[in-house]
Structures are given as structure tokens and as C-alpha cells.
C-alpha positions in Angstrom: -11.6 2.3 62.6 -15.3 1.9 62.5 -17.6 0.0 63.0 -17.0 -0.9 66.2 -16.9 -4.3 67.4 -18.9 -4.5 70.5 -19.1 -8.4 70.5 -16.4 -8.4 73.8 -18.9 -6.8 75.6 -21.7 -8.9 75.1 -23.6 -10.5 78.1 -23.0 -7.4 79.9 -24.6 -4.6 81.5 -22.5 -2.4 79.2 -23.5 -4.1 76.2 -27.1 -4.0 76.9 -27.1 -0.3 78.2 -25.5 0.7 74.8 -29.0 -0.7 72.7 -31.4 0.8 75.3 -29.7 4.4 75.2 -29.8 4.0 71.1 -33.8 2.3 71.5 -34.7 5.2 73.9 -33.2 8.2 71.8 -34.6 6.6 68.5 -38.1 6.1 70.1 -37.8 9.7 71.5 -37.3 10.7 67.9 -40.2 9.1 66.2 -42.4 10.4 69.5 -41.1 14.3 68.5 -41.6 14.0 64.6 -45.1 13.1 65.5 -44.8 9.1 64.6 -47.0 8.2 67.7 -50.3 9.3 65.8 -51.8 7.3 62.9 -53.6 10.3 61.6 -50.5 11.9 61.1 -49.4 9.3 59.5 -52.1 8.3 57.4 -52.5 12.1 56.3 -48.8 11.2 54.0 -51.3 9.2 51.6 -53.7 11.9 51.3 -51.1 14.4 50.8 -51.8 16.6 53.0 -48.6 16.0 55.7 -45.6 15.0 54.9 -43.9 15.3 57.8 -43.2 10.9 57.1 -41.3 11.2 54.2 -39.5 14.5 54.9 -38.0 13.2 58.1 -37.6 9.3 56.9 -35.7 10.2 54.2 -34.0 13.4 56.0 -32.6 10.2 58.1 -31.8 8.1 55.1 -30.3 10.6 53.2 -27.7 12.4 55.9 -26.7 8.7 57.1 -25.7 8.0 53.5 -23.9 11.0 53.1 -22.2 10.4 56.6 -21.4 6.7 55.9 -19.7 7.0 52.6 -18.0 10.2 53.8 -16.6 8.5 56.4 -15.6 5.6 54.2 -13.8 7.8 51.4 -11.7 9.6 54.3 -10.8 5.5 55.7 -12.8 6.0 58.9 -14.9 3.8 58.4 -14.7 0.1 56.3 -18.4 -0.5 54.6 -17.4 -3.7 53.9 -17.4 -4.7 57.4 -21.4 -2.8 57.6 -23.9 -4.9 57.8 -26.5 -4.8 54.4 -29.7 -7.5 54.4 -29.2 -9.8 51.9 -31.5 -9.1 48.9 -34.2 -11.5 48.2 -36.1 -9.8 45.3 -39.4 -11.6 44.9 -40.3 -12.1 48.7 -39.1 -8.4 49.4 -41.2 -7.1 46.9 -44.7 -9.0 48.3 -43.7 -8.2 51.6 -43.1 -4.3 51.1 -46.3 -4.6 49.4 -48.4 -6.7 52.7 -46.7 -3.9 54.8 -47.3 -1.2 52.6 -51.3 -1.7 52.3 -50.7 -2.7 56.2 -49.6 0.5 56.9 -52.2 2.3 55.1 -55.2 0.3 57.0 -53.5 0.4 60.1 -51.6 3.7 60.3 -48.9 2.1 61.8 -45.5 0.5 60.8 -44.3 -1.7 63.0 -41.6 0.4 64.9 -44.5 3.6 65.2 -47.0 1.3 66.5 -44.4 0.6 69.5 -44.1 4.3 70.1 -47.5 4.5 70.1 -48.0 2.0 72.5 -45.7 3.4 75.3 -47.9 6.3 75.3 -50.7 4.3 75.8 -52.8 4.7 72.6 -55.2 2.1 72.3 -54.8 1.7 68.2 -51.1 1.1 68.7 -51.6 -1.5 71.2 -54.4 -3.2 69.1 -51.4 -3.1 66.4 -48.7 -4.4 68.4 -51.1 -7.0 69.2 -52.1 -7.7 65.9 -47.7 -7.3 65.0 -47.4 -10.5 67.5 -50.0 -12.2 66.0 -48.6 -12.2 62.2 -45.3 -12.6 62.9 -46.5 -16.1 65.3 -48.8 -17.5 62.2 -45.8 -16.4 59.4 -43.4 -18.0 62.1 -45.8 -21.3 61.9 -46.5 -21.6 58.2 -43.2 -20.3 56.3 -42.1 -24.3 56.0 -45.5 -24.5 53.4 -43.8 -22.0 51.2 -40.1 -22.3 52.3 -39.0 -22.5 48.1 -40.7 -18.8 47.5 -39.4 -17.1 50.8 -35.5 -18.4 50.1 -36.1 -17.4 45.9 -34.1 -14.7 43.6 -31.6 -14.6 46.8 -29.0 -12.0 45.3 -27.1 -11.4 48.4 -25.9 -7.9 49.5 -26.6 -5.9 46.8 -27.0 -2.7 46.7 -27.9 0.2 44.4 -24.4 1.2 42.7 -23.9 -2.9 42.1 -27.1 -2.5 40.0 -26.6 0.1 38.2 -22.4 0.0 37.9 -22.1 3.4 39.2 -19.3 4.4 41.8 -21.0 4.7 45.0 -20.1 8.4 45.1 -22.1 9.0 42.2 -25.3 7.1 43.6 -24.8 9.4 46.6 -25.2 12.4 44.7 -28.5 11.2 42.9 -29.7 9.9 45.9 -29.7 13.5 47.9 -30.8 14.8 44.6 -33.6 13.2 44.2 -34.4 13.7 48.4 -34.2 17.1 47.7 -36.6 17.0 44.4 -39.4 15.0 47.2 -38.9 17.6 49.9 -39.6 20.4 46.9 -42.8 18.0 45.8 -43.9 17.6 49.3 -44.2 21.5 50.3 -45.7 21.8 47.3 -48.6 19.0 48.2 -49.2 20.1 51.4 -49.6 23.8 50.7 -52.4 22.3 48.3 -54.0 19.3 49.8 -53.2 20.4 53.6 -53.8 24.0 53.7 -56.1 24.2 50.7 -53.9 26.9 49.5 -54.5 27.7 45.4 -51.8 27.0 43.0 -51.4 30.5 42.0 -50.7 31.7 45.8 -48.0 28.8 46.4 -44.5 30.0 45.9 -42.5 27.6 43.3 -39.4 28.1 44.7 -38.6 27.8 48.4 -37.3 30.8 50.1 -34.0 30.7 51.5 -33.6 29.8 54.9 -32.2 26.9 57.0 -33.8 24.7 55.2 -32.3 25.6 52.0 -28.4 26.2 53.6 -28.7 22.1 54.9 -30.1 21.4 51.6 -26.6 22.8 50.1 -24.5 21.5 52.8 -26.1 18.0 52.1 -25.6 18.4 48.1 -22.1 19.7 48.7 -20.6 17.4 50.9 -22.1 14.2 48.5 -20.3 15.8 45.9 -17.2 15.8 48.1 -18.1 11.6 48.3 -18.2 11.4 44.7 -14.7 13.6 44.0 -12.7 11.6 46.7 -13.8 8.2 45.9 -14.1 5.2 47.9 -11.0 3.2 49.1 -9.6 0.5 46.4 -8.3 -2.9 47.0 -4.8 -1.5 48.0 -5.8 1.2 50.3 -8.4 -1.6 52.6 -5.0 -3.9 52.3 -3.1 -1.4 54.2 -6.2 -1.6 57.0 -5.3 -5.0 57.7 -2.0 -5.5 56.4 0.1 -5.3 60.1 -2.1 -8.4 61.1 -2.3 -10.2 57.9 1.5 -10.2 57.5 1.9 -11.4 60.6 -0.4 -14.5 60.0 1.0 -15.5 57.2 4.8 -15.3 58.8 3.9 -17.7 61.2 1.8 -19.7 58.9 -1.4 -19.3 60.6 -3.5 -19.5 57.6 -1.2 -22.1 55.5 -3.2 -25.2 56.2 -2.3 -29.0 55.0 -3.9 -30.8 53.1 -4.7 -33.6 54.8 -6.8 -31.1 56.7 -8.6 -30.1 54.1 -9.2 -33.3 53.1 -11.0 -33.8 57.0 -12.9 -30.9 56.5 -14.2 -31.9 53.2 -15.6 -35.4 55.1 -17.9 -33.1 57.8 -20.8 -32.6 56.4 -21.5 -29.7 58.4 -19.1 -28.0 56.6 -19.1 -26.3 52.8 -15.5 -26.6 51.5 -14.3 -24.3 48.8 -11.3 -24.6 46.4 -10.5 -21.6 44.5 -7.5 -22.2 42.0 -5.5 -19.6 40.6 -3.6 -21.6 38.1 -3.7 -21.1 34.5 -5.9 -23.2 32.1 -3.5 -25.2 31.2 -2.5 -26.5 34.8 -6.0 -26.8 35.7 -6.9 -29.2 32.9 -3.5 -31.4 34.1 -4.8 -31.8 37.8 -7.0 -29.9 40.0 -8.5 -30.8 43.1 -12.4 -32.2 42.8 -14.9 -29.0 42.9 -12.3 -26.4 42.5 -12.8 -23.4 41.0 -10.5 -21.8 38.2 -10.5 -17.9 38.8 -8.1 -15.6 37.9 -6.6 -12.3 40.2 -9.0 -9.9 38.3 -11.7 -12.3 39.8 -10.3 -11.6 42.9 -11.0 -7.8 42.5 -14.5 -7.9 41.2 -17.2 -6.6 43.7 -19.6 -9.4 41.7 -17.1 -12.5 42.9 -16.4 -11.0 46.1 -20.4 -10.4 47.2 -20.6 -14.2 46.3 -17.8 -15.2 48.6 -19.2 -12.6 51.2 -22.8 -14.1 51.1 -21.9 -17.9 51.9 -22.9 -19.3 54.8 -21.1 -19.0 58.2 -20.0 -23.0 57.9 -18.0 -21.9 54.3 -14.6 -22.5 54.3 -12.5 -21.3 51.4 -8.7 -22.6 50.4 -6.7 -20.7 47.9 -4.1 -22.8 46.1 -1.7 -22.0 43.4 1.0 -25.0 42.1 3.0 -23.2 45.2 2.0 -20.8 47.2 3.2 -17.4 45.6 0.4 -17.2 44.0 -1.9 -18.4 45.9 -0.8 -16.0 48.8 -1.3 -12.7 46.4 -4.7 -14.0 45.6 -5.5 -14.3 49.6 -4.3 -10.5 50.8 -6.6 -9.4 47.7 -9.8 -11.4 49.2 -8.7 -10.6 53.1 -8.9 -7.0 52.3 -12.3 -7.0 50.9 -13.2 -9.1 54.0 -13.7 -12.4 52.9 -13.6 -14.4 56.0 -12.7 -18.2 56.8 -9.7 -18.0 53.9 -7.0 -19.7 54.1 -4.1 -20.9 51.6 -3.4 -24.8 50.9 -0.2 -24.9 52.0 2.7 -26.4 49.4 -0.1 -25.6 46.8 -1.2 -28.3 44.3 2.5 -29.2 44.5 2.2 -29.9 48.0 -1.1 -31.9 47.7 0.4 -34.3 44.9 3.7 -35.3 47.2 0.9 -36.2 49.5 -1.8 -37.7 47.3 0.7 -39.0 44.5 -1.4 -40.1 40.9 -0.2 -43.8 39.9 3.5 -43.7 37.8 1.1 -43.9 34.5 -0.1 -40.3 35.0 2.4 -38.3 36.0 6.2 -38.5 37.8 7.5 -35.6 39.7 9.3 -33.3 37.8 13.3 -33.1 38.6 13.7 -29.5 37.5 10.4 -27.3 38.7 10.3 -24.4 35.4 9.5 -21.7 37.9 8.9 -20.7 41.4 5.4 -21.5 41.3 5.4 -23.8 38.5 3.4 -27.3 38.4 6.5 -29.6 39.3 5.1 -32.8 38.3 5.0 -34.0 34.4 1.2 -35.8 33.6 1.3 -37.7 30.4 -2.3 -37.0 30.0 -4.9 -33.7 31.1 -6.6 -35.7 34.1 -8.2 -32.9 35.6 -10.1 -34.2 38.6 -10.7 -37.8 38.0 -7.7 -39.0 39.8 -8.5 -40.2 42.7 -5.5 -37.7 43.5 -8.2 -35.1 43.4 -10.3 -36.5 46.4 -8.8 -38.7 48.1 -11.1 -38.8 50.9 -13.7 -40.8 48.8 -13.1 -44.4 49.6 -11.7 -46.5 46.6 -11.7 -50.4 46.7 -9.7 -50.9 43.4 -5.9 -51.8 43.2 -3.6 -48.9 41.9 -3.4 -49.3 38.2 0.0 -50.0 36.8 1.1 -49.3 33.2 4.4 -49.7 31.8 6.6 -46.6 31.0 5.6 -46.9 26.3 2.0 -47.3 27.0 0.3 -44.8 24.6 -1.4 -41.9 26.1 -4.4 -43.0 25.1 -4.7 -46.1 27.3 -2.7 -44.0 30.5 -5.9 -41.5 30.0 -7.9 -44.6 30.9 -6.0 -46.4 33.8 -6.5 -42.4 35.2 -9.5 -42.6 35.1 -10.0 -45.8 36.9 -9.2 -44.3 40.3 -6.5 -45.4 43.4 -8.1 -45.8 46.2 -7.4 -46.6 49.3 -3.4 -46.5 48.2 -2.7 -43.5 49.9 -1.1 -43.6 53.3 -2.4 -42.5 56.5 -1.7 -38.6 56.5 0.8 -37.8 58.8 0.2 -35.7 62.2 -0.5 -32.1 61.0 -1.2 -28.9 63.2 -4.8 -27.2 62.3 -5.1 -24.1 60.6 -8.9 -23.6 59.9 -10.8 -21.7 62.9 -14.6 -21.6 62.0 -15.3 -17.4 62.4 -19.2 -16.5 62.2 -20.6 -13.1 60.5 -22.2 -10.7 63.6 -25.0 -9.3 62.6 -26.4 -5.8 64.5 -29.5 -4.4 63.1 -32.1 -2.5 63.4 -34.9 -0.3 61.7 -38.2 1.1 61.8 -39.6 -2.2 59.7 
């Protein structure tokens, strides 16, 4: 299934005679459309040739329609494509400095390199003049580091705006491609070839242009009538390999190495807990986060989890680990990587870590499978010193006889262990760091 993963074969002749074949036909492209000339391209603002716009968003358009085609028939996972993280403010200055760049210059950035393999003198002067921002932006972005990292909204895209299947977004998009290219004939039968308004023909006559113009249209409507694959359907994508990691307990790790992990500081640890309310407020382990299994389905959690840094690790935990393990294949199949499951749950974690005899006992008699087998006299939530034990504690354990009220047990909780626990015992590890791989590219 697509994409295809051409990390292996980087480092090697291979590998880099992929990107020069896809550099060279790309550059031969923009050389044939007539991207190598600034007047050309400077004539789009006056109007007069639209030859940009027709064939940039010819390109956009037909890869969108290819893309999501390819995704509703499960040939490709878009979840696995690479989309630049949004940063709203910064994006919108930038596209404005290039935009008025562009006009000045004639010249985007990719153009002005096809330019300057033919040897025109205004594309090398912009390439030149390309080398030279990007060195001074390169040497002052640390005096405005706060704006350039501001309204960071990760990968988002157009149907997470607007809450529209991306089927539906399809169709408007090639809609409203087809309503420029109309517009665009239009201008440059009047502004190019000076043509009168009452001599140009409304509608345009049918043609080839017109048949791919209904292909196009038809086969986004064909996106938007099969759908994109759900949850389930991506499960099945990886399910062969998932089950087998979770057989041999590849992803169950113990927490006494979570509790190492959350002690590098290189490292961003995340809890997600899956409990109810009710057995959060009891006990839950310091920073985690409550969500529930619908969380685990919504694009606008998921796109969070996606867009966190490469050092993120994320644990799952459940009072076992039924739960917790239902709540993992969801995430795995929307490709949520570094995830693993705390293994014995919160359970698990409290035979390790056990709260002093005044907060809670073990249970004799667990109500359920997954159920929280320990009895607390009071809701402690996470100021145990069960909840993170790797923060040093230098008082004694608190004692408390078995009538205290629950009152004055709430208090010796909140006092905090230390330092009781013993050393954790010799565990195997679980967590392997994986890194996103970024491949992209573009005229910018």
C-alpha cells in the first residue's frame, strides 16, 4: 500500500537516482508550460496569460482527485502522507513576502531555478538573491522565534476546517478549478488578445478540454460517493502486525519503565487514561489524561497526538489492560506512533508503587475484568506519591490506624511516601523511540 517507504534505500545510488529522475521531469515540466520566463509569468497579474494558474492548479487539482481516489479504494493510507504543519499567522506574512516577491521578481523560487539552468541572467540574479534571504532569515529568526512558532495548529487541512467529508471538499475543490479556468479564458480573450466582450464566446466549446473537465468532476464525485476508509477499515491495514505485537507483548511496557522514561528529560511522556470519572478521581498517575474511546476516534484528538514531537512517547492504561488495549488498536490505526500500553494497567502500577495502608488496601475480590482492584478510602487522584514515584521524597510513610476518619486519611495522602518504594525489579524494555520521515517537495 502506498506511500512507499523508501527510507531502506537511503544513502544509496538508488535512493538518490529516484529524486533526480522526479527533480528532472518536474523541472522539464515547468520549462514546457513556459515557467522559465518572468514575462510569462508576470503577464498572470495583468491578466493577460494565464497559462500559471491554469496549469498550477490543473496539478493541484488532478493530484487531489488521484490521492483521495486512491485512498477511498484503500490504495493508498493519507494518514501516512505527509501535510506541513499549519502555522496560521507566519504563513499568512510569508505568502504575502513571496507573493509581492513574485510580482517584483517574476520568479518563485522553484521557476527562478528553471530559469537559471537555461542560463537567463534574471533567474540567476534571483537565485542569488533566493540564497541571500534564506542566509539573513536563517541568521535573524532567534529575534523573532515567539512569532515564527505562533497559532501552530498542526496538520490541518481544509475538510478539518470546515467539518466536511473530504469527498465533499474534493468536489468543490475541482468545482471551483473549473469556475477559474472558465474566468481565465475569459480574461485573456480580453486583456491578452484585446478581443471585445461581445465577440468572446460565454461558454467554452466542447473539446478535450471540456471531456477532462467532466472526467475530473466525475471521478471527485466518485470520491465523494465511496467515502474515505473509517477507523475499522485502516485497522484491518495493520491489524496482521499489530496482533502479533501485542501476542508477544511487544508494546506492554512496565512501569518501572515508564517511570525511567519520565526522569529523561529528553523525553515527553504521555499518560492517556481510559478509565471512568470515577476511577480517575481515586488514583491516576501524575499528568495523565482522562479521555474516553470516542476521543480515540476524533480526527481533532488524533491530529494532536500526530503533531507531537518525534521525542513523545504515549502510554495507554486502563485499571487492566482490556481496555486500555481497545483504545491502542483505535490510535495504531490512525497512525499514532511511539504508543504503547502500561502493562498490568493502573492495577499493575499500584502492586508496584503501593499507596500507604491509610489510602487504600488491595481489593480481595476485583468487580470486573478490568475493574480498579484496590479499595481507597478517600479520592486521592494524583497526590500520592503513588502517582510519581520517581520524584524523590524524604518524608517517612505516614501511618494511620484502620478508624481514622476519612477526613484526616485525605490528609496523611496527601503528605506523600517517598523514597518507600523498593528498587523496581529487572524489567525487559518495551519503548523503541520511532521518528516521523518527512519527503517533501514543491514549487515554493
Amino acid at each position: 500500500m502506498a506511500p512507499f517507504d523508501l527510507t531502506p534505500l537511503a544513502h544509496t545510488l538508488a535512493y538518490d537516482l529516484i529524486f533526480l529522475a522526479i527533480g528532472l521531469g518536474f523541472g522539464a515540466v515547468l520549462e514546457l508550460s513556459g515557467f522559465g520566463d518572468s514575462r510569462k509569468l508576470a503577464a498572470q497579474f495583468y491578466l493577460r496569460d494565464m497559462t500559471v494558474l491554469k496549469v498550477m492548479f490543473t496539478a493541484i487539482v488532478v493530484a487531489a482527485v488521484l490521492v483521495f481516489l486512491a485512498s477511498a479504494f484503500e490504495l493508498l493510507d493519507f494518514g501516512k502522507v505527509w501535510v506541513n504543519p499549519t502555522f496560521l499567522a507566519p504563513g499568512i506574512v510569508g505568502g504575502l513576502i513571496m507573493g509581492v516577491g513574485f510580482i517584483v521578481g517574476g520568479f518563485c523560487p522553484g521557476t527562478s531555478l528553471v530559469a537559471a539552468s537555461t542560463l537567463k541572467i534574471d533567474g540567476i540574479f534571483f537565485v542569488l538573491g533566493v540564497v541571500a534571504g534564506v542566509g539573513l532569515f536563517g541568521e535573524s529568526v532567534a529575534s523573532f522565534e515567539g512569532f515564527f512558532q505562533s497559532t501552530a495548529m498542526g496538520r490541518f487541512t481544509i475538510p478539518d476546517w470546515l467539518g466536511l467529508p473530504y469527498g465533499v471538499v474534493v468536489v468543490g475543490l475541482v468545482a471551483m478549478a473549473l469556475l477559474m479556468f472558465w474566468g481565465a479564458e475569459l480574461a485573456e480573450a480580453y486583456f491578452g488578445d484585446r478581443t471585445a466582450w461581445k465577440d468572446i464566446p460565454l461558454w467554452p466549446k466542447p473539446g478535450r478540454k471540456t471531456a477532462a473537465a467532466a472526467v475530473l468532476l466525475g471521478l471527485a464525485v466518485v470520491v465523494a460517493l465511496q467515502g474515505q476508509p473509517s477507523v475499522d477499515d485502516r485497522w484491518t491495514w495493520v491489524a496482521e502486525t499489530a496482533e502479533a505485537q501485542l501476542q508477544k507483548r511487544e508494546i506492554q511496557a512496565d512501569p518501572a519503565e515508564l517511570v525511567a522514561l519520565r526522569q529523561d528529560v529528553t523525553l515527553r511522556v504521555e499518560v492517556l487514561d481510559v478509565r471512568d470519572e470515577a476511577d480517575f478521581n481515586r488514583f491516576h498517575l501524575s499528568g495523565a489524561r482522562r479521555i474516553t474511546r470516542d476521543d480515540a476516534r476524533n480526527p481533532a484528538f488524533v491530529r494532536e497526538l500526530a503533531a507531537a514531537p518525534d521525542n513523545t512517547i504515549v502510554f495507554v492504561t486502563s485499571n487492566g489492560e482490556a481496555d486500555a488495549t481497545r483504545v491502542w488498536r483505535t490510535l495504531k490505526a490512525q497512525g499514532v506512533l511511539n504508543l504503547y500500553v502500561l502493562a498490568g494497567g493502573i492495577n499493575g502500577w499500584l502492586d508496584r508503587y503501593p499507596p500507604g495502608p491509610c489510602v487504600a488496601r488491595k481489593a480481595r475480590a476485583p468487580a470486573g475484568k478490568d475493574a480498579l482492584a484496590w479499595d481507597f478510602a478517600v479520592a486521592v487522584g494524583d497526590r500520592s506519591p503513588s502517582a510519581h514515584p520517581e520524584l524523590p521524597r524524604l518524608e517517612p510513610e505516614p501511618t494511620c490506624a484502620d478508624d481514622r476518619a476519612p477526613q484526616a486519611v485525605g490528609q496523611a495522602a496527601g503528605h506523600g511516601l517517598a523514597h518507600g518504594h523498593p528498587a523496581p525489579p529487572p524489567y525487559v524494555k518495551r519503548v523503541k523511540l520511532q521518528k516521523k520521515t518527512v519527503t517533501k517537495g514543491g514549487c515554493g
